[in-house]
VOMAR-918660 format. One record per residue: y, z, x of N, C-alpha, C in turn. Coordinates in steps of 0.02 Angstrom, whole numbers, padded with zeros to 5 digits. Example, Ala and Ser with C-alpha at 12.3 -4.5 7.8 and 13.67 -1.06 7.14 Angstrom:
<rs>
-00284_00390_00660_-00225_00390_00615_-00165_00390_00660
-00112_00354_00642_-00053_00357_00684_00002_00394_00645
</rs>
This chain:
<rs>
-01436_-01744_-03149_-01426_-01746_-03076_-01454_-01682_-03044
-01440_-01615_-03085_-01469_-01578_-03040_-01546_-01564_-03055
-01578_-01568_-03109_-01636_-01590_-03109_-01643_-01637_-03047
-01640_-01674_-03026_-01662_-01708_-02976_-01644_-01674_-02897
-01604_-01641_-02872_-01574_-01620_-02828_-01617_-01554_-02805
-01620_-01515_-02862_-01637_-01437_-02845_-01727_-01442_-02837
-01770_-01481_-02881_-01832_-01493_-02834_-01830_-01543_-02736
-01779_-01576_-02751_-01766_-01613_-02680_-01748_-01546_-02619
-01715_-01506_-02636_-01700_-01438_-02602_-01771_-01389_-02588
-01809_-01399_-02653_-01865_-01350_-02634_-01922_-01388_-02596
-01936_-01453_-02603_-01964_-01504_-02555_-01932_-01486_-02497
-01878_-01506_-02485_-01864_-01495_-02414_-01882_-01432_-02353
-01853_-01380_-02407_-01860_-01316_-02408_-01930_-01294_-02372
-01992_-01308_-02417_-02056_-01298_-02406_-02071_-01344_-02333
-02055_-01407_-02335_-02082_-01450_-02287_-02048_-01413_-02207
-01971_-01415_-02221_-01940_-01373_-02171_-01971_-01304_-02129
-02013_-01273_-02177_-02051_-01205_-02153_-02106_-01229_-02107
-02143_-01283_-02096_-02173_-01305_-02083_-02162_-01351_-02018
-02089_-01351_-02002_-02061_-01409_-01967_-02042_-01350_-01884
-02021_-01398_-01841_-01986_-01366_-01779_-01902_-01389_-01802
-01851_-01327_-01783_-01786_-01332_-01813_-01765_-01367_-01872
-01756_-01418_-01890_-01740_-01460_-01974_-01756_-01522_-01958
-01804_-01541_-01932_-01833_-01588_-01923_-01889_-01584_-01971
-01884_-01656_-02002_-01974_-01652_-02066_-02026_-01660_-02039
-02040_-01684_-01984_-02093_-01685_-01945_-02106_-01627_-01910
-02181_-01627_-01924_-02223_-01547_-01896_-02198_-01550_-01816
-02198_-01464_-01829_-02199_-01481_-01739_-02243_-01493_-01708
-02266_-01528_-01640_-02315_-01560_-01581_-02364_-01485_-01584
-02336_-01416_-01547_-02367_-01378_-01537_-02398_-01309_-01572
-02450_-01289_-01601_-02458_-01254_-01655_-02505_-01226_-01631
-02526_-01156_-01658_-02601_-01140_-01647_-02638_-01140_-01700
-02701_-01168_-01711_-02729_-01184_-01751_-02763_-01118_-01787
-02793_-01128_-01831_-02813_-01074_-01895_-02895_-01050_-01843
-02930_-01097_-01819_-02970_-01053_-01780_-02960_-01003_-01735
-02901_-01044_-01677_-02883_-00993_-01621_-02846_-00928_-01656
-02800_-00941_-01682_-02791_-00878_-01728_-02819_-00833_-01723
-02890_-00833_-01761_-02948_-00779_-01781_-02943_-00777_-01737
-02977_-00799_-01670_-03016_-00781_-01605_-02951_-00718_-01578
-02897_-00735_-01583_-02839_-00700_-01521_-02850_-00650_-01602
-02853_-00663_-01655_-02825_-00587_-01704_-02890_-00528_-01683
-02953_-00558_-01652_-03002_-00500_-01657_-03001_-00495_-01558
-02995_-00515_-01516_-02973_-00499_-01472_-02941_-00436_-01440
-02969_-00394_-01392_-02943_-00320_-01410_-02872_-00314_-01339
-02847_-00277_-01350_-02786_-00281_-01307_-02812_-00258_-01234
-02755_-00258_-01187_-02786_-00243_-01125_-02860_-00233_-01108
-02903_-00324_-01112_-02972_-00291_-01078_-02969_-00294_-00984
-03027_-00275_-00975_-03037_-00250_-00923_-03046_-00344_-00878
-02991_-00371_-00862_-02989_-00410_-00827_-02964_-00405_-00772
-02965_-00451_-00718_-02928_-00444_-00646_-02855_-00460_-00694
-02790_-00417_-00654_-02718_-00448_-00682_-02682_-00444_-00592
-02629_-00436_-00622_-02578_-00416_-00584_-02578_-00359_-00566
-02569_-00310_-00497_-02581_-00256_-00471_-02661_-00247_-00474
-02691_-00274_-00481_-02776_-00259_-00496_-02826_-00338_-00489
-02809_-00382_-00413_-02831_-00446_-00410_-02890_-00427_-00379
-02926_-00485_-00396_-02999_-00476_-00361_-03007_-00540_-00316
-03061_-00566_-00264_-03064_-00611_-00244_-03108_-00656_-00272
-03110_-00723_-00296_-03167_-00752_-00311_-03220_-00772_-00266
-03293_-00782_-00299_-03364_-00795_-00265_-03351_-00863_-00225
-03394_-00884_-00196_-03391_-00925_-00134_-03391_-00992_-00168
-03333_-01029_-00127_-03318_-01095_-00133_-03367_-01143_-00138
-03398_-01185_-00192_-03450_-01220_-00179_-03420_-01300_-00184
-03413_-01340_-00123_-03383_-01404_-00130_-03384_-01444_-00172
-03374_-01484_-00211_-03352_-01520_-00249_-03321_-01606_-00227
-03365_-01665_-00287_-03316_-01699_-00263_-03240_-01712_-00301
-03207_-01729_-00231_-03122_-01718_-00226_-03076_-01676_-00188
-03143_-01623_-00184_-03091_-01585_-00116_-03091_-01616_-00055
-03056_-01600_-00013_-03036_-01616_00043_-03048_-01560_00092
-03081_-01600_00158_-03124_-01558_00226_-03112_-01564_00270
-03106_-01559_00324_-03081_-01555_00388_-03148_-01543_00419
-03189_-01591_00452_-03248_-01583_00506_-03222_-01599_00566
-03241_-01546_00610_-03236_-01545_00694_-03291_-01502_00719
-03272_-01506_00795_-03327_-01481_00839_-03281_-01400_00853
-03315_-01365_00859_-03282_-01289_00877_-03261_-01304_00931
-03301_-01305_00994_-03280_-01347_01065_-03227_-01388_01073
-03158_-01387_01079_-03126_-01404_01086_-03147_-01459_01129
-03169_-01460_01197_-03201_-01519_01265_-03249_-01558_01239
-03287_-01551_01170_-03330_-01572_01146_-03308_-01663_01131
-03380_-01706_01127_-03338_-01776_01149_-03377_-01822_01070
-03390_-01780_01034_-03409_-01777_00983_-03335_-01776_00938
-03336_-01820_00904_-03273_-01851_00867_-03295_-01865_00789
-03254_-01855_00727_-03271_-01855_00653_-03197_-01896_00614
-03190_-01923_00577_-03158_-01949_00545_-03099_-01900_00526
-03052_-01903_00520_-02995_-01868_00511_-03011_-01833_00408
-02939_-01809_00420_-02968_-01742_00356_-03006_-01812_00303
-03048_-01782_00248_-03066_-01841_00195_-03060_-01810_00136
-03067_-01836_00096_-03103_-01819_00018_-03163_-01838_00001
-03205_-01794_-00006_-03264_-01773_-00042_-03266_-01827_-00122
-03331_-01892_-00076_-03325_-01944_-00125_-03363_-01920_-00186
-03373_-01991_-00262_-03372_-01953_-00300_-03452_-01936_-00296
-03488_-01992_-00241_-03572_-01953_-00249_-03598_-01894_-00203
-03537_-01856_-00170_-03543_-01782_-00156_-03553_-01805_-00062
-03534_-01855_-00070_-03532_-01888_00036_-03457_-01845_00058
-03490_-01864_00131_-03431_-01865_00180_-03450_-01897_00239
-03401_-01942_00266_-03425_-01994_00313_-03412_-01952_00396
-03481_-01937_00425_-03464_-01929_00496_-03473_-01966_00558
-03449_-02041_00507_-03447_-02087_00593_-03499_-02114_00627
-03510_-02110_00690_-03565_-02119_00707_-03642_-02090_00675
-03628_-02031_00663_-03692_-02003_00633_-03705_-02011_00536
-03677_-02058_00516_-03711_-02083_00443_-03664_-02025_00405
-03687_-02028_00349_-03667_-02005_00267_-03706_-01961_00273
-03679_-01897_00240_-03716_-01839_00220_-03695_-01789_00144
-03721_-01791_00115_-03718_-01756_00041_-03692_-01666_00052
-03626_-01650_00042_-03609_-01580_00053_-03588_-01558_-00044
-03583_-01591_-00063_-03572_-01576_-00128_-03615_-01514_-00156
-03604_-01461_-00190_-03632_-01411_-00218_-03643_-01370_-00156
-03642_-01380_-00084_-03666_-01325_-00055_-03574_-01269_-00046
-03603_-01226_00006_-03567_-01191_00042_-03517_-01214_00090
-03465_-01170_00121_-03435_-01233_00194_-03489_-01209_00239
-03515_-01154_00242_-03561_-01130_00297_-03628_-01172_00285
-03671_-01182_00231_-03708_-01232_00224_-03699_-01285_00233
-03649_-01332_00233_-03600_-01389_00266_-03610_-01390_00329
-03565_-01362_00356_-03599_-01338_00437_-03661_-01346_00465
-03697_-01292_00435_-03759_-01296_00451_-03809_-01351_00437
-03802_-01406_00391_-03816_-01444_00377_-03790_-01518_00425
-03726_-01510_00453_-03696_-01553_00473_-03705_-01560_00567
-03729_-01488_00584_-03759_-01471_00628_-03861_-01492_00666
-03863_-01486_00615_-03942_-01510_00589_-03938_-01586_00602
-03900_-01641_00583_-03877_-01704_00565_-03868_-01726_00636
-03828_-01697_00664_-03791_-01698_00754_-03838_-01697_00774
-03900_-01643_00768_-03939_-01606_00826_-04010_-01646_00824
-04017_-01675_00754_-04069_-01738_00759_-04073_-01805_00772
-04005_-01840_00798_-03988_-01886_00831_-03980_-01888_00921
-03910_-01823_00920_-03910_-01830_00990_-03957_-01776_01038
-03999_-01740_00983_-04061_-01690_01012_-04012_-01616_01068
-03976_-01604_01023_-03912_-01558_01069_-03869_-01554_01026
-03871_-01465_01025_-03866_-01428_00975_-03778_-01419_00998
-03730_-01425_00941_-03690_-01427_00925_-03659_-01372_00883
-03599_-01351_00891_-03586_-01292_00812_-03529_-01306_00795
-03530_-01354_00720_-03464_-01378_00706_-03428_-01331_00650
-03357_-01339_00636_-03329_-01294_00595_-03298_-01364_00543
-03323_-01330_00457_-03294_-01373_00410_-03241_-01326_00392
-03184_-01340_00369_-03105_-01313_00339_-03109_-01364_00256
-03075_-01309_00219_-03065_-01325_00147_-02971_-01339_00129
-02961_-01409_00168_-02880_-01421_00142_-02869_-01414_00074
-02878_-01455_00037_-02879_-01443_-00028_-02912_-01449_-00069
-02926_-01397_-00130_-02973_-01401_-00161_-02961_-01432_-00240
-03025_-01459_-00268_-03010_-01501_-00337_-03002_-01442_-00401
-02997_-01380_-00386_-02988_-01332_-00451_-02930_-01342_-00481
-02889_-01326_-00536_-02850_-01339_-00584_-02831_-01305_-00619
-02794_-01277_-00636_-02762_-01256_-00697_-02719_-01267_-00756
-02719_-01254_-00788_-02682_-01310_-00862_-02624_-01262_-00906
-02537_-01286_-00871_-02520_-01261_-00940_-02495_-01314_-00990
-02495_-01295_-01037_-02478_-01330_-01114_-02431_-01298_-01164
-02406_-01339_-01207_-02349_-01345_-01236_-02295_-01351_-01254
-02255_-01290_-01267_-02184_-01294_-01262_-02165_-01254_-01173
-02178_-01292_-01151_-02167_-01270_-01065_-02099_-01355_-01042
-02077_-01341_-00996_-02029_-01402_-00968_-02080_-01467_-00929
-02113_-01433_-00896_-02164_-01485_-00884_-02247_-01467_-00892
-02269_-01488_-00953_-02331_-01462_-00947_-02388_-01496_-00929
-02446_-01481_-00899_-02481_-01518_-00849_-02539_-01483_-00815
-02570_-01530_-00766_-02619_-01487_-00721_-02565_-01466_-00679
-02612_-01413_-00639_-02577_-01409_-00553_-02634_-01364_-00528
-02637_-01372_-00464_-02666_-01347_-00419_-02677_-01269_-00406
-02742_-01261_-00386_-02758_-01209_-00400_-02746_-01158_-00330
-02721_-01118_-00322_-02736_-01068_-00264_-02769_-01009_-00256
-02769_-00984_-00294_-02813_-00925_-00317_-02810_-00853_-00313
-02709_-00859_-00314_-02650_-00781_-00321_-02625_-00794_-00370
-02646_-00861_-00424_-02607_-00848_-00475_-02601_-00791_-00516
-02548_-00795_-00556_-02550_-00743_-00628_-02516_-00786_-00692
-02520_-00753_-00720_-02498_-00794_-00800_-02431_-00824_-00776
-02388_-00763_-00772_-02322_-00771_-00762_-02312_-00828_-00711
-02328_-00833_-00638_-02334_-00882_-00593_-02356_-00950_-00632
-02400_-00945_-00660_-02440_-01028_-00702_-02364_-01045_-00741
-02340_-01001_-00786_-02276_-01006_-00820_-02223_-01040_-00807
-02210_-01020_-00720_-02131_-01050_-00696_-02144_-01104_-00650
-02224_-01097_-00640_-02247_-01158_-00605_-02216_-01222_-00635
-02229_-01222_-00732_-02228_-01279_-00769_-02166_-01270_-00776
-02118_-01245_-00764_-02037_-01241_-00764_-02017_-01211_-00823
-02064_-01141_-00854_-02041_-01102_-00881_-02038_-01132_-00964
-02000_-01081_-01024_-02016_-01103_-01099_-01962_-01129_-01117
-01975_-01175_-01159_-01947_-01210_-01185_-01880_-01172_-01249
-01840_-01206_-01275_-01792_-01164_-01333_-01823_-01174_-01389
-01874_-01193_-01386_-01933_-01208_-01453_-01987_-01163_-01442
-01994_-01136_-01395_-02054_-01123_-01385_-02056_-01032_-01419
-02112_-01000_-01433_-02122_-00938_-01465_-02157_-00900_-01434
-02120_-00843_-01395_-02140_-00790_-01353_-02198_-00772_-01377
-02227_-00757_-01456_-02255_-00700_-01450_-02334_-00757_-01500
-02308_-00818_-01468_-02382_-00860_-01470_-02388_-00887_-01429
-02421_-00849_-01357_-02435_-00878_-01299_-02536_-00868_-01294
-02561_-00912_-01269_-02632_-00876_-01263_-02660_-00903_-01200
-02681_-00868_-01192_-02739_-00917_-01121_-02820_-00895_-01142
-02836_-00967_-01134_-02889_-00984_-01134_-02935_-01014_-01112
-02987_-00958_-01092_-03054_-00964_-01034_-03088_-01026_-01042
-03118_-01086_-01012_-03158_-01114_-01037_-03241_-01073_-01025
-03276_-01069_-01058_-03333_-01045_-01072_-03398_-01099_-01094
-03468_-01093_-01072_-03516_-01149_-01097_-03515_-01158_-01174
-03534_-01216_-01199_-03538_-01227_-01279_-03563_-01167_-01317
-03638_-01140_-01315_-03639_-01101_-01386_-03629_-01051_-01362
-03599_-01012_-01306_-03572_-00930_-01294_-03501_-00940_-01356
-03494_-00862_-01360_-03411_-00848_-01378_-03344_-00881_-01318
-03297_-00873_-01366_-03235_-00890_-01347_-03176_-00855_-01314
-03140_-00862_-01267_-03105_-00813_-01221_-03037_-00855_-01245
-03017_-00814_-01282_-02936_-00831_-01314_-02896_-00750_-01306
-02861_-00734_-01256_-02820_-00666_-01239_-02747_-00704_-01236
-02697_-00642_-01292_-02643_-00680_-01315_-02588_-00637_-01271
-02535_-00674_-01244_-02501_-00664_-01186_-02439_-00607_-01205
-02420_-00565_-01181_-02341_-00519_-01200_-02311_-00560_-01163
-02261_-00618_-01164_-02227_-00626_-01128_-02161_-00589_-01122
-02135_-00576_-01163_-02057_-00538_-01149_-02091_-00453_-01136
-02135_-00427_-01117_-02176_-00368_-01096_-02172_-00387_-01018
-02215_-00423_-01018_-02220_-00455_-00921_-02136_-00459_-00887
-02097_-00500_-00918_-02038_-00531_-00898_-01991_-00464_-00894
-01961_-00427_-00943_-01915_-00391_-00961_-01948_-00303_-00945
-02002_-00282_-00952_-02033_-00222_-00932_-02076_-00214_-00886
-02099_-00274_-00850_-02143_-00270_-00792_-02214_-00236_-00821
-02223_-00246_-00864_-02306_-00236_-00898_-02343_-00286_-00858
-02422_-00274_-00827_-02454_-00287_-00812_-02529_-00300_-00850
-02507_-00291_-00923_-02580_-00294_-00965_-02595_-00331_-00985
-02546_-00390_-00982_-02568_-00462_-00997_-02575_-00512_-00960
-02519_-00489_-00882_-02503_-00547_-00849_-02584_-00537_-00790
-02629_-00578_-00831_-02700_-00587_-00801_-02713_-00639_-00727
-02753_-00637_-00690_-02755_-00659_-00632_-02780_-00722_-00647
-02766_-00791_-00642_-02782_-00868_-00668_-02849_-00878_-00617
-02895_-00898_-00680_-02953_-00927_-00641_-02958_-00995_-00633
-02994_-01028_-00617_-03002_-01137_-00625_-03029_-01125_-00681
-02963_-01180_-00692_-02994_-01217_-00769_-02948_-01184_-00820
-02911_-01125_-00810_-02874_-01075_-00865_-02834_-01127_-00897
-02821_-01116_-00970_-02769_-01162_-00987_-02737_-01122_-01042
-02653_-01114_-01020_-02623_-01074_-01042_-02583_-01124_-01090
-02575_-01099_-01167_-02564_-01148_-01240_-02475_-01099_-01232
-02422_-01150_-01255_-02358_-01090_-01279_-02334_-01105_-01333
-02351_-01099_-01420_-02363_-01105_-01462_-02274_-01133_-01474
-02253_-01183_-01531_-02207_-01183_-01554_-02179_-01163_-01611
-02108_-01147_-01600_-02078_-01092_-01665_-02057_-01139_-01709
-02106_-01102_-01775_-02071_-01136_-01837_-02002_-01127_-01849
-02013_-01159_-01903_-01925_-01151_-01945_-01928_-01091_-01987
-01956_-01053_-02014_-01967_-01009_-02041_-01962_-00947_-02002
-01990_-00944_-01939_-01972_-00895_-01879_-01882_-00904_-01874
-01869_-00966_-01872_-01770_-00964_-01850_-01752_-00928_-01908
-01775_-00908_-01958_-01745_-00880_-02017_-01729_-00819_-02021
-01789_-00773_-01979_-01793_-00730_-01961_-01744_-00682_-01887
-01682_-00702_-01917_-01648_-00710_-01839_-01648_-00613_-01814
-01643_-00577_-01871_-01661_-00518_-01862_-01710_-00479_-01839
-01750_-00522_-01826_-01829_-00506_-01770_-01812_-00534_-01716
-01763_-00573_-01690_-01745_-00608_-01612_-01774_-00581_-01548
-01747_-00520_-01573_-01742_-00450_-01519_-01782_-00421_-01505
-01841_-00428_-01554_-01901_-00397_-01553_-01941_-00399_-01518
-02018_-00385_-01514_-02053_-00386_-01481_-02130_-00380_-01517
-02163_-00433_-01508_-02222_-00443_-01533_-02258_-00399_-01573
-02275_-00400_-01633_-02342_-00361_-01677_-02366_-00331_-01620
-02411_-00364_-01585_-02473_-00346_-01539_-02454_-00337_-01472
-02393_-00307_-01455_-02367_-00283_-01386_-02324_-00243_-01397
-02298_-00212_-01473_-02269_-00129_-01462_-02313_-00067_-01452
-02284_-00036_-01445_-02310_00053_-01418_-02352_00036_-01367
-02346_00006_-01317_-02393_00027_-01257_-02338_00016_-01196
-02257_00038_-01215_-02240_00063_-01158_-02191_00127_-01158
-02178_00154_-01080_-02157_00197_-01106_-02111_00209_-01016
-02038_00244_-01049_-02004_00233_-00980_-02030_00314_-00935
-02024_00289_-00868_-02043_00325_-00815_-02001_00397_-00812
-02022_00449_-00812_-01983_00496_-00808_-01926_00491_-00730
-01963_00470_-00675_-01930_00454_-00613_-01957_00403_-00572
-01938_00358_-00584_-01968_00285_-00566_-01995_00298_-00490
-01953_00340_-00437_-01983_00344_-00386_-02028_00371_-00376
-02077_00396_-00430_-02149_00417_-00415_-02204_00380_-00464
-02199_00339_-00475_-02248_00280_-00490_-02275_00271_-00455
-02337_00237_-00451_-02402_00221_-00426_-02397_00153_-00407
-02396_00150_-00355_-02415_00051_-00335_-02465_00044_-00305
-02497_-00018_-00360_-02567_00003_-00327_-02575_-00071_-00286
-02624_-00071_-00217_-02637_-00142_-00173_-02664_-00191_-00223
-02639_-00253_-00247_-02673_-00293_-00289_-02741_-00301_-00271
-02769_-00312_-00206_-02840_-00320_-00205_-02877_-00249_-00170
-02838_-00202_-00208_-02876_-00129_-00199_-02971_-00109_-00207
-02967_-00162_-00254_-03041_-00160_-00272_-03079_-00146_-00223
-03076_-00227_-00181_-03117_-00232_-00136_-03113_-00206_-00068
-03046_-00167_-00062_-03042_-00146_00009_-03094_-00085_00024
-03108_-00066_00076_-03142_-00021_00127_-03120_00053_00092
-03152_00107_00075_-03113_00169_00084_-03086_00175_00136
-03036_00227_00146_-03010_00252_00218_-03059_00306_00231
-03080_00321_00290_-03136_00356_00340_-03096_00421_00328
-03137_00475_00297_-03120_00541_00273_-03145_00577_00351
-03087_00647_00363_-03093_00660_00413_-03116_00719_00406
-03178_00751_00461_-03218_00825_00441_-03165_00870_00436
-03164_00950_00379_-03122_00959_00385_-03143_01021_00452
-03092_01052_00487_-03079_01126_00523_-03071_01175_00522
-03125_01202_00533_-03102_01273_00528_-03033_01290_00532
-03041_01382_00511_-02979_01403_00508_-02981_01441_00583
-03032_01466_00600_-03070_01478_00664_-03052_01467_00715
-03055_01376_00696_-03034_01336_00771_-02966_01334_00801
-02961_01356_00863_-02888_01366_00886_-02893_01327_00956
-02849_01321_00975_-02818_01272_01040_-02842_01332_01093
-02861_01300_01152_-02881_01353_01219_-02820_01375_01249
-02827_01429_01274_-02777_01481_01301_-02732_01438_01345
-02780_01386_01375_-02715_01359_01448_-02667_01291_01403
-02708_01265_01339_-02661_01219_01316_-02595_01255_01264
-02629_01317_01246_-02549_01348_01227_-02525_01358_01279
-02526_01371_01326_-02471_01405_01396_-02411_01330_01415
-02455_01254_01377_-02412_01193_01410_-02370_01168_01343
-02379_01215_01302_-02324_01185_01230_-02258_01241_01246
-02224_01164_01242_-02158_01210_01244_-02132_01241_01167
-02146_01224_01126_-02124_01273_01060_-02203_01285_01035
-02186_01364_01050_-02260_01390_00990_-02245_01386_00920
-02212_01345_00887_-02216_01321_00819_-02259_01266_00832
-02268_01222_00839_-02308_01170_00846_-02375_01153_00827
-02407_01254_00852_-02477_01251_00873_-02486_01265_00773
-02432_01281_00742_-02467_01292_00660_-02486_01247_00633
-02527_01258_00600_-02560_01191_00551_-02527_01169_00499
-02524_01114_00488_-02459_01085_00427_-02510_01079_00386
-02480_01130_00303_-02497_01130_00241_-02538_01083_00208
-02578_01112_00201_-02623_01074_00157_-02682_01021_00176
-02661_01007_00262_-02721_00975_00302_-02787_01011_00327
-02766_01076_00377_-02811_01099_00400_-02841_01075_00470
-02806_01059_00487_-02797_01001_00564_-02757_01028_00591
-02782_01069_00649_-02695_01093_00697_-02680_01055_00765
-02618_01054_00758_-02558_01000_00773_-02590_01004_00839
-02589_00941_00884_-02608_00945_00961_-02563_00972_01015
-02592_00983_01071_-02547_01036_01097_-02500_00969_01143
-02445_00985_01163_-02388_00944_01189_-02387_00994_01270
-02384_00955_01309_-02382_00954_01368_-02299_00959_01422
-02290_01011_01423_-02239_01012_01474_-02233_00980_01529
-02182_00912_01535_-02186_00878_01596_-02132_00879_01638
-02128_00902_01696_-02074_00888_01736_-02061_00819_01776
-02004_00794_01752_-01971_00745_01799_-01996_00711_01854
-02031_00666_01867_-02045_00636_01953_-01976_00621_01991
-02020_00662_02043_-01964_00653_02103_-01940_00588_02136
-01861_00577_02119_-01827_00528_02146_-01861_00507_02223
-01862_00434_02240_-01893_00414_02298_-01832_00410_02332
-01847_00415_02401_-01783_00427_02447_-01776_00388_02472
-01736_00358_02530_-01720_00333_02564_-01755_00370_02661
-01761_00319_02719_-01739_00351_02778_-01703_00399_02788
-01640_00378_02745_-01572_00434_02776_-01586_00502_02749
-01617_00491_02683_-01658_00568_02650_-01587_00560_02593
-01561_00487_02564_-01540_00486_02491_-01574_00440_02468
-01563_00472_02394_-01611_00454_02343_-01590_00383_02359
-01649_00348_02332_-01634_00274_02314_-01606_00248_02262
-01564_00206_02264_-01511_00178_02214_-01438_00221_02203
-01441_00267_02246_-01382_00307_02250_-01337_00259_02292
-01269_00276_02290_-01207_00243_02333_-01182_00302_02360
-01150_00280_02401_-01122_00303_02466_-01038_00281_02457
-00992_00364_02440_-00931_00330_02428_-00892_00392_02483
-00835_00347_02527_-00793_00387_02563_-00772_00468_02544
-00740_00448_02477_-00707_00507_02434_-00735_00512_02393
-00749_00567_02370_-00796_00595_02320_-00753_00553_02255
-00794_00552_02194_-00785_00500_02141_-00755_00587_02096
-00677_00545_02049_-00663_00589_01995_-00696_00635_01942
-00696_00681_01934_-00752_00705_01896_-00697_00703_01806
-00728_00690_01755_-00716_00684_01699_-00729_00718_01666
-00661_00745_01613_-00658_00818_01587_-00658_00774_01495
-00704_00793_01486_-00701_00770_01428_-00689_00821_01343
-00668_00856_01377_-00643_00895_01333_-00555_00879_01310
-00537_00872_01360_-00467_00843_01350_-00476_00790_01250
</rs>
């Protein structure tokens, strides 16, 4: 009998390592022995748009499936278009009286301009219409052990984390520290497999993984073997490939926050600096009431503008020669000692 029993234990045993909780059947979600490699040679924090560091993407080129909004800028204009549409699948959009026109692959401004062109060679009178982008056909994909996993719509502020709770967050199967997202890329280039910190993002506010979602991203959330539940002494832990890169703030209130789309903003307009030379004219010190004022505050080199002594405008009177809005009382009014 136990000849028969104690190989039935190590069958199980083995198959179980292999299984999700004690179930003999493999689990649904796994990462395969290729992606593996790709995320094991993958180098940590590359230089992608993330979180605190978004960029904007290149210009919208229509597609069919999105959805457009054609009108006349001219509000009085008697020129009329079909209410919002979708962008059919041979790249049309119907404007009514004036026929079918192909906007697919262009611009919205090439749209326009194209749709303008269309107007202006029928009714010979030039028109300037505005196309709007309601919604667009981009996508993003999460997968696996997520609550609902799926497409959804693209906006283009995502971040990992956002794609995450979009799909209603991980599953009690699911394995923190096998998350990946993955770029789609043309056939014979390399492969964009960058593997996620999730309990880094969530629990320390790390920003080195939680990457800015492009169309098309499709984020995998690997499922935990049975062999991981074994390990209940690693629970707590925190990924191979996401220790030592944090470290607590000596005084949190002097951290750095940086504008997520800092990239692309404008410098701020640097101001010449001033002499030490330059001083305020004799008659605008005579109208500052504190000569502290006129010193230059540390470290600018810019002195303070001069402040102007103003006296009071004179109450407007009346005929009788009292002020206006004054009253007129028999007996003089109690005077109030407020010291009491």
């Amino acid at each position: 009998m136990y000849r028969t029993i104690v190989p039935l234990c190590i069958l199980l045993f083995a198959v179980g390592c292999n299984a999700t909780g004690f179930s003999l059947s493999p689990p649904r979600n796994l990462l395969t022995e290729q992606a593996q490699a790709v995320i094991n040679r993958t180098p940590m924090g590359v230089d992608l748009p993330r979180e605190l560091n978004e960029t904007v993407l290149a210009a919208h080129y229509i597609q069919p499936g999105d959805v457009l909004i054609v009108e006349p800028v001219a509000l009085d204009s008697a020129i009329r278009f079909p209410a919002d549409q979708r962008v059919l699948a041979d790249g049309t959009v119907d404007l009514g009286g004036y026929g079918r026109v192909i906007v697919a692959g262009l611009t919205l401004e090439a749209a326009e301009e194209l749709i303008e062109t269309a107007i202006e060679n029928r009714d010979e009178e030039a028109t300037q219409i505005n196309v709007r982008l309601l919604e667009q056909v981009h996508r993003f994909y999460v997968l696996g052990e997520v609550a609902s996993p799926g497409s959804y719509p693209f906006v283009g502020n995502e971040k990992v984390l956002d794609a995450i709770l979009a799909a209603g967050g991980l599953t009690s199967q699911a394995d923190a520290c096998k998350i990946v997202l993955a770029r789609p890329t043309p056939p014979p280039s390399c492969r964009v497999a960058l593997p996620i910190c999730y309990r880094e993002i969530t629990q320390l506010g790390d920003t080195t993984t939680n990457y800015q979602i492009q169309p098309g991203d499709r984020i995998f959330v690997a499922s935990r073997r049975f062999c991981d539940d074994l390990k209940f002494w690693k629970s707590n832990e925190t990924c191979d490939r996401c220790c030592g890169c944090q470290y607590p703030c000596p005084d949190p209130a002097t951290a750095n926050y940086r504008n997520p789309i800092s990239s692309i903003l404008p410098a701020p307009p640097v101001l010449p600096p001033v002499s030490q030379d330059e001083t305020l004219p004799e008659r605008a010190r005579g109208q500052v009431s504190d000569p502290g004022l006129l010193e230059e505050p540390s470290g600018t080199g810019l002195p303070r503008p001069a402040l102007r002594r103003l006296s009071p405008p004179a109450a407007p009177t009346s005929p009788e020669g009292r002020p206006r809005g004054q009253l007129e009382f028999d007996e003089p009014l109690p005077s109030l000692d407020y010291d009491r």
